[in-house]
C-alpha positions as CSV (number, residue, x, y, z in Angstrom):
1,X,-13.4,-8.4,-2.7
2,X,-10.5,-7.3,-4.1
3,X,-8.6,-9.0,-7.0
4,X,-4.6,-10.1,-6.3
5,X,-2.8,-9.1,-9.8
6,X,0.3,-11.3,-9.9
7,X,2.2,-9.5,-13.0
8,X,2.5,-5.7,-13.5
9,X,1.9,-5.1,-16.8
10,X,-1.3,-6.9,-16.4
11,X,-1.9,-4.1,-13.7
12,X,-1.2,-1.5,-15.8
13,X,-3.9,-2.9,-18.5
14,X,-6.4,-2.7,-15.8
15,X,-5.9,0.3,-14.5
16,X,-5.6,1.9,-17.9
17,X,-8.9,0.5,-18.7
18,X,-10.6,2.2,-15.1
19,X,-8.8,5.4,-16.3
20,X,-10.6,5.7,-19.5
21,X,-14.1,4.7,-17.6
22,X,-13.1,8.3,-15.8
23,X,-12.3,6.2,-12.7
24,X,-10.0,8.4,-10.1
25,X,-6.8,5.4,-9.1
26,X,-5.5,5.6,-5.6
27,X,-2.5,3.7,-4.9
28,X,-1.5,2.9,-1.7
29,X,1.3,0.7,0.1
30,X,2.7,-1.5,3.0
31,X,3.7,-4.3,4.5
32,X,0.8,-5.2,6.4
33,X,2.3,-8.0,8.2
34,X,0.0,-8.2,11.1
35,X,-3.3,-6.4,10.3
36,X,-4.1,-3.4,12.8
37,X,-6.6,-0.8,12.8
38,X,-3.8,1.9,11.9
39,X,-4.0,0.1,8.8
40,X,-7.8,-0.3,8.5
41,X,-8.1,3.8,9.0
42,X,-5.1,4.3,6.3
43,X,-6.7,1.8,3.4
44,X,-10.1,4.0,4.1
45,X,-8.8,7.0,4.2
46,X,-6.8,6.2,0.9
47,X,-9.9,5.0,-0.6
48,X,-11.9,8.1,0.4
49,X,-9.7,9.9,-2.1
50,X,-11.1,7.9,-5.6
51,X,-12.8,5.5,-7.1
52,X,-10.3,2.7,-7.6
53,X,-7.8,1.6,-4.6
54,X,-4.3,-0.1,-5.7
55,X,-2.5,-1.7,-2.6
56,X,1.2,-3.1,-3.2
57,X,2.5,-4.7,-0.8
58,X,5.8,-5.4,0.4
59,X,7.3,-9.6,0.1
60,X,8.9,-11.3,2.5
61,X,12.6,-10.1,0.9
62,X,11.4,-6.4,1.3
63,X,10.3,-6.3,4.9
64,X,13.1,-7.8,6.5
65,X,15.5,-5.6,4.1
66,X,13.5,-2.8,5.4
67,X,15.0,-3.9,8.8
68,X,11.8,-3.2,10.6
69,X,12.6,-7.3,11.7
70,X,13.9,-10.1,11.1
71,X,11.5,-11.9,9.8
72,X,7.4,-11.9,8.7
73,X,4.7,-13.5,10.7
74,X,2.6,-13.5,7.8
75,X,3.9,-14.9,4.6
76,X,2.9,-12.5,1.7
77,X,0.5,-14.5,-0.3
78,X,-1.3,-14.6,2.4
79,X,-0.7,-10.6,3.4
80,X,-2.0,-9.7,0.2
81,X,-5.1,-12.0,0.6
82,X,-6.1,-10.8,3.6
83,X,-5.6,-7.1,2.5
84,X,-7.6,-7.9,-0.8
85,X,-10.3,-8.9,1.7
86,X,-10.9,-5.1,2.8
87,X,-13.3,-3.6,1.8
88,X,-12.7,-0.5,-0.8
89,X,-9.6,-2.5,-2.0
90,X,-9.8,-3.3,-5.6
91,X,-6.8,-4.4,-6.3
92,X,-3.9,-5.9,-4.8
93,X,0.2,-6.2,-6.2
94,X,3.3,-7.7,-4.2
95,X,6.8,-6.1,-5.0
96,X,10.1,-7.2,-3.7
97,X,11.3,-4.2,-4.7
98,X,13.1,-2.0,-2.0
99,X,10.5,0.9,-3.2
100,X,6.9,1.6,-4.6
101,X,9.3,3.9,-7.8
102,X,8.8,0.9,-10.4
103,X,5.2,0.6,-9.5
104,X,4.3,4.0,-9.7
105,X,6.2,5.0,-12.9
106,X,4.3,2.1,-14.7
107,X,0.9,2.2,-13.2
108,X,0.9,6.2,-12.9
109,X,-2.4,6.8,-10.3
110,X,-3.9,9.9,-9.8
111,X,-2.9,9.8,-6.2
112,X,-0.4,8.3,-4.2
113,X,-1.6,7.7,-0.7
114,X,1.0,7.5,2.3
115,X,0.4,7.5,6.1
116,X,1.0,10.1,8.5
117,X,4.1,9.2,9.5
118,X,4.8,11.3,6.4
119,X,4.1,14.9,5.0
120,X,3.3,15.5,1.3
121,X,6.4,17.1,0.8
122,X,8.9,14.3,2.2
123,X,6.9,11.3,0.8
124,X,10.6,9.4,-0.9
125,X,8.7,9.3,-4.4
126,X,6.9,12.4,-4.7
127,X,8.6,13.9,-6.9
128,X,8.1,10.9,-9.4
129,X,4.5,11.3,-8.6
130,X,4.4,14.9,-9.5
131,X,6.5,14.7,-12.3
132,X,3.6,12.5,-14.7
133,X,1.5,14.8,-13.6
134,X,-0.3,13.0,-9.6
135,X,-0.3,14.4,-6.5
136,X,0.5,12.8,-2.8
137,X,-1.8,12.7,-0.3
138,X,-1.4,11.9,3.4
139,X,-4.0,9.6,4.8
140,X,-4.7,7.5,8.3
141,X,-4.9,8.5,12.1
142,X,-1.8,9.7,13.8
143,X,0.6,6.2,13.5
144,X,-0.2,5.5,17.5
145,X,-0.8,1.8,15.8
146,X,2.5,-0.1,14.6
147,X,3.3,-4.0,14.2
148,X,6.1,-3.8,16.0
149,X,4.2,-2.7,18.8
150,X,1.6,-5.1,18.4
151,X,4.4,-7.8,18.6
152,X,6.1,-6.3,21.9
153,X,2.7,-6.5,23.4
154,X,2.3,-9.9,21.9
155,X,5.6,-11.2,23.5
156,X,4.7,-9.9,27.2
157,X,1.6,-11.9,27.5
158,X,3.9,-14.9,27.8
């Protein structure tokens, strides 16, 4: 099971420490407000790429900013339990930040992980990424999964 970090620069101290046992850190990032297998495929497929998964995810503040929707189902404690809970996931971080730029800067992984919803060349902080020297990598199925989907189906049961 994966361990939720609650501070950053205690992050950083772990990470740096799996970085001099030669260990290759992933990071990866999301919401993950109501688990789907989209999700699943993308935290494996991110994982596939080292040996040390990071997964931020978003607070409450940060999803609704994102103005995906109004609100969360799933409060964020409890996001980032349940996504600490995956298998392959080592550790787990949630920023209320509207980006993953402060994360990555600080924690510096080897790879940054994004769904295919994205290319490598249009990932927002890729160039940060490059810049200390990582490289992007696009991970996951084709995004046919989305919450917001999953939540339209939800309402039409009723």
């Amino acid at each position: 099971m994966g361990r939720i970090v609650n501070n950053l620069i205690a992050l950083r101290d772990l990470i740096e420490e799996e970085k001099e046992r030669g260990k290759t850190v992933v990071f990866g990032n999301g919401c993950f407000d109501l688990l789907h297998v989209g999700h699943i495929r993308y935290l494996q497929g991110a994982r596939d790429l080292g040996d040390v998964l990071i997964v931020a995810v978003n607070d409450d503040s940060s999803v609704t900013g994102l103005g995906k929707r109004k609100q969360v189902v799933t409060p964020a404690h409890e996001r980032a339990e349940i996504v600490a809970a995956i298998e392959g996931v080592d550790y787990v971080i949630i920023f209320s930040e509207p980006t993953v730029e402060n994360l990555l800067q600080t924690l510096r992984p080897h790879i940054h992980a994004k769904g295919t919803d994205y290319t490598e060349e249009n990932v927002p902080e890729g160039k940060i990424v490059r810049a200390y020297g990582g490289r992007v990598a696009i991970v996951g199925d084709p995004k046919d999964h989305s919450t917001r989907d999953l939540i339209k189906s939800i309402k039409e049961l009723e």
